[in-house]
C-alpha positions as CSV (number, residue, x, y, z in Angstrom):
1,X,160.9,76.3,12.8
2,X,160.9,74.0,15.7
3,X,159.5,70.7,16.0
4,X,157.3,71.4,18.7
5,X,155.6,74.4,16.3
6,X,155.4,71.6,13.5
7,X,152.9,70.1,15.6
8,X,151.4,72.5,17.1
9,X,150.5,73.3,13.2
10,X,149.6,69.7,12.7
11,X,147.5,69.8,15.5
12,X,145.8,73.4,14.7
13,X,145.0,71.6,10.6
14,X,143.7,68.6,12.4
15,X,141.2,70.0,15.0
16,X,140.3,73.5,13.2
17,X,138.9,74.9,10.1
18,X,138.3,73.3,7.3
19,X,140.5,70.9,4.7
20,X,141.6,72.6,1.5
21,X,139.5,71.4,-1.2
22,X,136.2,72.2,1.5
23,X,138.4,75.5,2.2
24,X,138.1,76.2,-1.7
25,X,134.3,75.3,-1.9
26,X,133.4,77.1,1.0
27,X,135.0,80.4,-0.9
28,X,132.7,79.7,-3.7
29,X,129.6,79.2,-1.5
30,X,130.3,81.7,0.3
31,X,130.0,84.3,-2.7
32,X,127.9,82.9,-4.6
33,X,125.2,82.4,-2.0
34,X,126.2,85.8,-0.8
35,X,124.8,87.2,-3.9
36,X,122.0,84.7,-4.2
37,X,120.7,85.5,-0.8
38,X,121.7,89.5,-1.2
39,X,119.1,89.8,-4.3
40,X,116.6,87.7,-2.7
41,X,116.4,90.0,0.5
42,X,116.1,92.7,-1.4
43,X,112.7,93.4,-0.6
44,X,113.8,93.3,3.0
45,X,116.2,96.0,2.5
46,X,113.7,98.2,1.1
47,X,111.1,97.5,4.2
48,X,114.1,98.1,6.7
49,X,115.5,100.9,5.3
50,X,111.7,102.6,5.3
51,X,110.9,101.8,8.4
52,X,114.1,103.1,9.8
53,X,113.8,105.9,8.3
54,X,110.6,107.0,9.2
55,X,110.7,106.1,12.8
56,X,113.4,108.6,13.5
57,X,115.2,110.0,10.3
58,X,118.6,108.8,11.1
59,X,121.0,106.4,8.9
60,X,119.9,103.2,7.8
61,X,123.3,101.6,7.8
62,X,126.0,101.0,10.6
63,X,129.5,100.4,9.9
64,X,131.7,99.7,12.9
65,X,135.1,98.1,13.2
66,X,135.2,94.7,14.0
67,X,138.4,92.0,15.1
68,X,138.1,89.6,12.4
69,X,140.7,86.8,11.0
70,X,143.8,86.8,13.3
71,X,142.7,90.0,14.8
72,X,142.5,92.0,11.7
73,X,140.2,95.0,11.9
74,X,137.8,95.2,9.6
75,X,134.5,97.8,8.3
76,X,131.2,95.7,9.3
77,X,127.5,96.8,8.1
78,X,124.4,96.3,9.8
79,X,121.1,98.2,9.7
80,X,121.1,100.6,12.4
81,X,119.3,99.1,15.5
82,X,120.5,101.9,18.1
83,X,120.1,105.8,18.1
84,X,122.6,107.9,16.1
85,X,124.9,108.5,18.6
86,X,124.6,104.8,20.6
87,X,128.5,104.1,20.2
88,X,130.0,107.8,21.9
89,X,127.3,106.9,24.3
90,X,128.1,102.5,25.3
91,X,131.9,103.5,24.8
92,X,133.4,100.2,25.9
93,X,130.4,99.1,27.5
94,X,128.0,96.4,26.5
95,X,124.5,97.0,25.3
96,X,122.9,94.7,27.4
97,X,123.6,97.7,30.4
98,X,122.2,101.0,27.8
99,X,119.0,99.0,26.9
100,X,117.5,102.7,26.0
101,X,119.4,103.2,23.3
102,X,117.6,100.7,21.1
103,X,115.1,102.5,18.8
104,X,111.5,100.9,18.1
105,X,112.3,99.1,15.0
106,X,115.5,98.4,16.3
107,X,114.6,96.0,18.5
108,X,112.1,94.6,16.1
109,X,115.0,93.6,13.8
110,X,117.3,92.3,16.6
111,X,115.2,90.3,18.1
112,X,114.8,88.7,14.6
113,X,118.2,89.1,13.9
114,X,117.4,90.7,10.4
115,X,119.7,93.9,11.4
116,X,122.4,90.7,10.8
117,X,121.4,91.2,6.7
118,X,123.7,94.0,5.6
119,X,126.8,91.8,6.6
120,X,126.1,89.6,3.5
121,X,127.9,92.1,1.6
122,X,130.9,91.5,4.3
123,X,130.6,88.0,3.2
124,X,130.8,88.6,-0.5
125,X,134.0,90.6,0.7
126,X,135.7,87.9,2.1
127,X,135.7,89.6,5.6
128,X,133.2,87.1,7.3
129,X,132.0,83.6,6.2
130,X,128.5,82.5,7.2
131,X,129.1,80.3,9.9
132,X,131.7,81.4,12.7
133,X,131.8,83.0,16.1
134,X,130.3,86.9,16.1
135,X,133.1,89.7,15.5
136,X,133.5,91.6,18.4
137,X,134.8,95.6,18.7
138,X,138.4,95.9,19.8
139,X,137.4,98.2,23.1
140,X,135.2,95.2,24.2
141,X,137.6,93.0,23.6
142,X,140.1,94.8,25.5
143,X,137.6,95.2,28.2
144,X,136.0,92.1,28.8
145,X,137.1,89.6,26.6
146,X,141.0,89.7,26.5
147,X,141.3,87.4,29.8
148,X,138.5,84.9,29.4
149,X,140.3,81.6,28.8
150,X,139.9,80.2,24.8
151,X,138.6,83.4,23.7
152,X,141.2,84.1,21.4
153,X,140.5,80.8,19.6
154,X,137.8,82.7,17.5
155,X,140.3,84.4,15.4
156,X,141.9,81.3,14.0
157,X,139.0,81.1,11.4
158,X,136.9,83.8,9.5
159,X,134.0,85.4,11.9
160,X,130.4,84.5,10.8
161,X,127.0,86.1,10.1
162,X,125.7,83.2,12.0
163,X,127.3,82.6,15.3
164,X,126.7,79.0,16.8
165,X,126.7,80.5,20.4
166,X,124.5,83.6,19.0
167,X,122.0,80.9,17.2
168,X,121.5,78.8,20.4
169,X,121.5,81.6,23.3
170,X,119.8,84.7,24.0
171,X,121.7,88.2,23.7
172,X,121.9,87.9,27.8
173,X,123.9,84.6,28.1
174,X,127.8,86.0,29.8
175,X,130.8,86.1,27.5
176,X,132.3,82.8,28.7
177,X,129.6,80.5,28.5
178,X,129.1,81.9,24.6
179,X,132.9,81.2,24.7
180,X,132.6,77.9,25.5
181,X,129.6,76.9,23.0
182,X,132.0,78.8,19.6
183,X,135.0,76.7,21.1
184,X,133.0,73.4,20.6
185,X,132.4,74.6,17.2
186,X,135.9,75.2,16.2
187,X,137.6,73.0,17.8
188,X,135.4,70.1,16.0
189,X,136.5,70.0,11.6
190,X,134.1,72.3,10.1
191,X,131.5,70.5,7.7
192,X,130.1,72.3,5.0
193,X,127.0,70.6,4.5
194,X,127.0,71.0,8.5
195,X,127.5,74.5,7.8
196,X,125.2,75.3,5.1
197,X,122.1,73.6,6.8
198,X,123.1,75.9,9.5
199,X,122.5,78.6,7.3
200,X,119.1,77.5,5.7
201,X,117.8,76.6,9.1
202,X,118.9,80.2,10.6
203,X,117.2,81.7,7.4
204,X,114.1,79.8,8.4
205,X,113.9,81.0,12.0
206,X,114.2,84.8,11.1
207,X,111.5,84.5,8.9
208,X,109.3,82.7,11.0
209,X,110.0,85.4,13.6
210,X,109.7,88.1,11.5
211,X,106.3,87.0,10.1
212,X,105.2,86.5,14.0
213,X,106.4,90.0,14.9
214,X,104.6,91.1,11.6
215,X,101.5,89.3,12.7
216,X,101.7,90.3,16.5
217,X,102.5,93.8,15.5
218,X,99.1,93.8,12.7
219,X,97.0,92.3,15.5
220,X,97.7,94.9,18.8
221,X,98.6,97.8,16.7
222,X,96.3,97.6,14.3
223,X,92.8,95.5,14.2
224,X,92.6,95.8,18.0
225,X,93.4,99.9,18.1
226,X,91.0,100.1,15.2
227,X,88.3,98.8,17.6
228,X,89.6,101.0,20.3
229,X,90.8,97.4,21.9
230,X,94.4,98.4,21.6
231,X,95.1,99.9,25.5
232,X,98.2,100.9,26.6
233,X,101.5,100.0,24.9
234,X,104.0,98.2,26.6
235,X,108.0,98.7,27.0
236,X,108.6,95.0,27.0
237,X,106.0,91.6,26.0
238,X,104.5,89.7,28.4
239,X,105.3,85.7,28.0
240,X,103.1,83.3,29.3
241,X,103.6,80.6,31.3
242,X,102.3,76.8,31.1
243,X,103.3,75.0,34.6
244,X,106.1,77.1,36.0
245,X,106.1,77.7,40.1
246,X,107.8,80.5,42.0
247,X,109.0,79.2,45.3
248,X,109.9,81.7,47.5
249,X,110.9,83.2,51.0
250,X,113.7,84.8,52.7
251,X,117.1,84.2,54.5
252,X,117.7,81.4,51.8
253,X,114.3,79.8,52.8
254,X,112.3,78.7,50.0
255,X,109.2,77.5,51.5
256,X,106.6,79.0,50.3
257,X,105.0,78.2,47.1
258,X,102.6,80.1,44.2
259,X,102.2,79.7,40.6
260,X,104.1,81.7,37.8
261,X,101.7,83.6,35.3
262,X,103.9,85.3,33.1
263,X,106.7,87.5,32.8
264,X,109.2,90.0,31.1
265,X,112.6,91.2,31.6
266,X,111.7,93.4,34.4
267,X,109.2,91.4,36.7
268,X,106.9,88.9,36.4
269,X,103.2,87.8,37.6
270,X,102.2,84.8,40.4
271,X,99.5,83.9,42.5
272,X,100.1,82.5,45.7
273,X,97.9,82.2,49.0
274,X,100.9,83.5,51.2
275,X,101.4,87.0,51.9
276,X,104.8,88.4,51.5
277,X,106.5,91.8,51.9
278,X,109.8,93.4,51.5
279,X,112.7,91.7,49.8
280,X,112.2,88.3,48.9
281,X,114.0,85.5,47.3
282,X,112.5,83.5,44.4
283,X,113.5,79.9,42.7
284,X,111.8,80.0,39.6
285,X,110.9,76.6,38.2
286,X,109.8,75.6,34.4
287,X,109.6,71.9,32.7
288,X,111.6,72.4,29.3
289,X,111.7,68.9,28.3
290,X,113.4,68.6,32.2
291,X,113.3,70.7,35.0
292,X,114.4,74.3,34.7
293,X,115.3,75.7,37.8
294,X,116.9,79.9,38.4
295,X,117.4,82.0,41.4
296,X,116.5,85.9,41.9
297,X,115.7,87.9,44.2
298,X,113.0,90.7,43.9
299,X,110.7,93.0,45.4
300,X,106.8,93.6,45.2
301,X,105.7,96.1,42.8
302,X,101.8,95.7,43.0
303,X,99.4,93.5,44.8
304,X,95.6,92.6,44.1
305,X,93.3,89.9,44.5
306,X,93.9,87.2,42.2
307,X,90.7,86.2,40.9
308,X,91.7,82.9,40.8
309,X,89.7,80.1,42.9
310,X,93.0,78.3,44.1
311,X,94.8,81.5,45.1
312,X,94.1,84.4,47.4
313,X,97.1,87.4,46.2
314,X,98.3,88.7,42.7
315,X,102.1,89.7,43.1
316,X,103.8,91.5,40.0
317,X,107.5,91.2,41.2
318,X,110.7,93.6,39.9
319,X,113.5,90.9,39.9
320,X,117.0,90.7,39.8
321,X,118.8,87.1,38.7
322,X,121.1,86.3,40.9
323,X,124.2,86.1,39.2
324,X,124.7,86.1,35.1
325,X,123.9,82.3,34.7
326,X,120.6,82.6,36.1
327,X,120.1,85.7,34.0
328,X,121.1,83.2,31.3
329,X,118.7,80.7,32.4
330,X,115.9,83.4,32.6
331,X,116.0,84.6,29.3
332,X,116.5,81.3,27.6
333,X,113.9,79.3,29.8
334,X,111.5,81.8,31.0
335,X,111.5,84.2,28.4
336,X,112.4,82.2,25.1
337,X,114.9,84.8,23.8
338,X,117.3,82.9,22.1
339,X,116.6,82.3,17.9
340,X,116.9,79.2,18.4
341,X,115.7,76.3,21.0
342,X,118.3,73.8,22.7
């Protein structure tokens, strides 16, 4: 062995992973609170596995084959959030482009990340630990991963349950900047007690959004449809808005002004006292704890009278981000879609 590889060793056991007595402890947390946590959720499992199977009569479970440690493939578990067939049909595609092969509890459990639980047992395995970056399938690596630069840093250390990236950014956010975000994390020593607060806090979140989606779900489907309150259901929620503007106008002219109501990830709701028409282009502003600032372009859908004293139109607007940053900025700013805020 050369003494350049000696220190390129040196250097790996220095930046990455974590020392050998934490190494040994980790092991041991990691089954142990595999277990732990495996008997507590199961109540979960039997709710999930229900649900899934009454909504369309299909599996319950998903095992796919992941890249893990040093590219090693490996058989990972999840509840099954897509339709039967969902992989013949993405191929080497990502979801984020086949949106209708989510089923209804499906994205339910994603968004709460609760399809996630059946990959305790990958823990107790020894294939995954609990904090790491997400496994990825081989023909998306090969596809769209292979040439981003650092990605191939992930498979110096064990692939998580909980990735840091996949904690602090929604599902939307591109491949790089996710990149970027893991590489921070492994690059850094890996703490335990870091690590395990990690993993309490995620455990948190999901339950809150679970009990919300619970709630939400009781509320519209339920109590309101009960009193014949329950209207129309919709593909995608609605978030309101507290403060944000839509500036807008055309040939890269962005001076007119109206107020954003709300929105999904298809269009969203102002009011302005301009009229507008055709294609337009929109800088969407929100203040999350500073200015938050993305760029699409869109067309009208629907217009009405606002109601509103201060404005004259309604406009619902289909929009398209501008590039896959300001789709990043969209879903974390706008639409709150990551588990957890930053």
């Amino acid at each position: 062995m050369s003494v350049t590889e000696v220190m390129d060793m040196a250097r790996l056991n220095v930046t990455t992973g974590y020392k050998a007595l934490s190494n040994t402890i980790s092991v041991f947390f990691d089954v142990t609170l595999s277990a732990l946590l495996l008997l507590l959720a199961a109540p979960f499992f039997v709710v999930i596995s229900i649900a899934i199977k009454i909504t369309d009569g299909g599996p319950i479970f998903y095992r796919g084959e992941r890249l893990g440690k040093d590219k090693k493939i490996y058989m990972m578990y999840k509840f099954r959030s897509l339709v039967p067939d969902a992989e013949r049909i993405l191929g080497a595609e990502l979801l984020s482009s086949q949106r209708d092969v989510i089923t209804k509890v499906g994205r339910a459990l994603r968004e709460t990340r609760l399809d996630e639980l059946p990959q305790l047992y990958n823990i107790l395995r020894g294939d995954m630990t609990f904090i790491g970056p997400r496994p990825e399938r081989a023909a998306i690596y090969e596809k769209f991963c292979k040439t981003i630069k650092g990605y191939d840093k992930r498979f110096e250390i064990k692939p998580g349950l909980i990735g840091y990236s996949q904690l602090f950014t929604p599902h939307s956010t591109p491949k790089r900047m996710r990149t970027l975000i893991d590489n921070m994390y492994i690059q850094k020593r890996q703490n335990i007690l870091v690590d395990y607060v990690l993993v309490f806090y995620t455990a948190y979140l999901a339950l809150k959004h679970a009990l919300n989606k619970v709630i939400l779900f009781a509320w519209k489907d339920l109590i309101l449809r009960l009193f014949g309150r329950g209207g129309n259901k919709r593909y995608l929620v609605r978030i309101e808005l507290q403060g944000a503007r839509a500036y807008y106008g055309a040939n890269g002219q962005f001076d007119k002004e109206g107020l954003l109501i709300n929105v999904n990830e298809d269009a969203f709701l102002m009011y302005t006292n301009k009229p507008m028409e055709g294609e337009v282009n929109f800088r969407l502003e929100i203040f999350d704890k500073k200015k938050k600032t993305a760029f699409c372009t869109g067309t009208i859908y629907k217009t009405y009278a606002s109601g509103n004293k201060d404005y004259e139109y309604a406009y619902v607007i289909n929009y398209t981000p501008t590039s896959p940053m300001n789709s990043y900025m969209i879903h974390q700013y706008f639409l709150h879609k990551s588990v957890a805020e930053i």
